[in-house]
N, C-alpha and C positions, 0 to 999 in steps of 0.2 A: 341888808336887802329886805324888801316887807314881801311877804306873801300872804295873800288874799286865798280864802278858802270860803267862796259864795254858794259851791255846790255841796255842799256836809249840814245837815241837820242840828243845831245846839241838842246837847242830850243824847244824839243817835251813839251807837257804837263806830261810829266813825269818827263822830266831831271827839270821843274819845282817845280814839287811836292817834287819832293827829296831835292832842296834845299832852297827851303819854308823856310822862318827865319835863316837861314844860313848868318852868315856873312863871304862872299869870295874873295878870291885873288882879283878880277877886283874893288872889291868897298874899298879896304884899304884906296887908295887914299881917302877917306872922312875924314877916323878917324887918321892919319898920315900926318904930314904935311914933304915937300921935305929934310926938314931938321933934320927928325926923331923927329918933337915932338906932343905931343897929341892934334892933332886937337878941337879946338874949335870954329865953327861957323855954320851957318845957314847948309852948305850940312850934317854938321854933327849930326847936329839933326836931319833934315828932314831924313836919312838915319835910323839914331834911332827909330825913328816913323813908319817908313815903315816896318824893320825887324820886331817889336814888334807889328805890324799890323796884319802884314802873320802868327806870333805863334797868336797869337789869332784867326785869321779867319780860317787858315790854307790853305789861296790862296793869288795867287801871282797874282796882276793885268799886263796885257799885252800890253809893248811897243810899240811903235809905228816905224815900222821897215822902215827904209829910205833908200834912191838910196845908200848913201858910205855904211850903213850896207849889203842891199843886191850885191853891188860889193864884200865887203869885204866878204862873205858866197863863193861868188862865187872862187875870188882868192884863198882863204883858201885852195878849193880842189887842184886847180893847185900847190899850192906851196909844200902841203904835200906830193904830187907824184912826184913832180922837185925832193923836199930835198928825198926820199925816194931811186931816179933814182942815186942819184950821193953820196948816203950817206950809210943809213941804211935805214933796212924794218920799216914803221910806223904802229903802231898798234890803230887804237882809240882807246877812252878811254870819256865813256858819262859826269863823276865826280869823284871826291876822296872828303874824307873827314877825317878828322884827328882830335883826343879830348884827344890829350894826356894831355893838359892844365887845364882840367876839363870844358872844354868848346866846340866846335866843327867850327873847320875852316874849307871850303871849297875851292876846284878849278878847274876849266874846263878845263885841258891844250887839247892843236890840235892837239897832238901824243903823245904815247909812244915811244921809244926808249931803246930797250934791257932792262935789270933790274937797269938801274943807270940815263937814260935821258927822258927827255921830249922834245919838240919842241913845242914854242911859235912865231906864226902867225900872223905879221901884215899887213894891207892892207894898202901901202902907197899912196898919192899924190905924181906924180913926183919930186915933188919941197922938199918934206919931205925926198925922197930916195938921191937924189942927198943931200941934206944936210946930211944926218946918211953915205955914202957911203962913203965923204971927211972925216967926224969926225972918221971913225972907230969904234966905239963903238955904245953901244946900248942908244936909248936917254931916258933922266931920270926919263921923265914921264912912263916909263914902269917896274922900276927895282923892285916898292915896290910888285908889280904883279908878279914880275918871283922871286923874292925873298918868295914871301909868296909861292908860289907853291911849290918852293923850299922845304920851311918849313913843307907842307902840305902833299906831295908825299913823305920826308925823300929821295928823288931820289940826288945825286949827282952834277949833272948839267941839263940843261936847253940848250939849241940851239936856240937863239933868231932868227927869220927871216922874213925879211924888204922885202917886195914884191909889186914890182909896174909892171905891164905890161911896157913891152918894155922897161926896162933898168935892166940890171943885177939885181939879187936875191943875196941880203946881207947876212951872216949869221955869228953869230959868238958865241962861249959859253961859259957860264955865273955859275958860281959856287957861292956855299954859301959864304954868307957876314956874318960873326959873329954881327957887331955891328948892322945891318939894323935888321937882323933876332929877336933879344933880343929886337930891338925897337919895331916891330913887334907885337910880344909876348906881351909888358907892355900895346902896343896901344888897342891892342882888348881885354887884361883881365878887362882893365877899361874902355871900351865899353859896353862888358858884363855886369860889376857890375852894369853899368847907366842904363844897358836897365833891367837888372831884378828889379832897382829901381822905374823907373817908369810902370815895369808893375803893382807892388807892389799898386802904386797911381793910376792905372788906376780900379783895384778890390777894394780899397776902394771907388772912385768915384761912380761908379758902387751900392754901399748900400752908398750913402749919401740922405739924405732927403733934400736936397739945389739944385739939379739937378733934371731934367726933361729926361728921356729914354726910349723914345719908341720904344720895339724890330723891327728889319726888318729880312728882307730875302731878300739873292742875289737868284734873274732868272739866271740861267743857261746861258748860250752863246752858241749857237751850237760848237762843238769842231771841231775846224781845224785841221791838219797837223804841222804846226809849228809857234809856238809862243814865242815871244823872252820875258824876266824878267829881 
């Protein structure tokens, strides 16, 4: 079943909470490697560990938000109102999430688009746009992300767009890939099974008499306005 979350803020401590242990479109990249096969290495556990962190705590610790993130925040809005001026009305849209798998995958897309599109926003480096501008297409390190939203939203296509101040706004759209999608799917059901495995070891740990655990408690942090995951 998909559920649509239009009223949560991207960023807010809510669009957090919602997707708390969620594994989503931006982070495939761990558990997928470019060639469509099951990642195995170090980001791939540590990613493991985090997810199965956040269901246990049920909080999401807070990134550390840098100059290209807070440009790219900024561009974000320009380009949804460029693409909006010369295209279609954008609609935000805070999360989706989708368990038809028996599992639940997430995705943040930058707009809606009528009942069949999304638009996917990226904030380039000059030198990045003039490269994707010459190639025509969208570069690769983006596709498992516009792919899984794909998958996520059941939406049709995707609007990919390349945005650099002061040099033309790229755009181009991007429809389901059968074979990416099915890798997609096998990458994160054996994610899943790993991470319900070691949560598995983490409850026995927890009653072994070989270990030493002394309960704590997280202090509070006064709450901001917007906090990145």
């Amino acid at each position: 079943m998909i559920n649509y979350y239009d009223d949560i803020i991207q960023g807010s401590t809510t669009w957090l909470a919602v997707r708390c242990g969620v594994l989503t479109a931006s982070e495939m990249k761990h558990i997928l490697t470019p060639t469509l096969k099951v990642a195995y290495n170090d980001k791939t556990r540590q990613h493991a560990y985090e997810l199965l962190a956040q269901r246990i705590t049920q909080y999401v610790e807070p990134h550390y938000i840098g100059d290209d993130m807070l440009r790219g925040m900024a561009d974000e809005i320009t380009a949804r109102d460029l693409y909006a001026t010369h295209n279609e009305p954008v609609k935000e849209m805070g999360f989706i999430t989708n368990n038809k798998w028996g599992f639940l995958l997430g995705f943040s897309p930058d707009g809606l688009v009528g009942n069949d599109g999304f638009i996917e926003i990226k904030s380039r480096r000059q030198k990045y746009q003039i490269e994707t501008i010459l190639a025509h297409d969208v570069p690769a390190e983006y596709m498992l992300q516009i792919q899984t939203g794909l998958l996520v939203s059941e939406r049709k296509w995707c609007d990919f767009i390349s945005y650099s101040a002061g040099l033309p706004m790229y755009t181009t759209r991007v429809f389901a890939d059968e074979t990416m999608q099915a890798a997609i799917i096998a990458a994160a059901t054996e994610f899943e099974t790993k991470l319900k495995g070691l949560q598995s070891e983490y409850l026995c740990s927890l009653e072994a008499d070989n270990i030493r655990l002394i309960p704590t408690e997280r202090i509070e942090e006064a709450d901001g306005d917007i906090l990145l995951g």
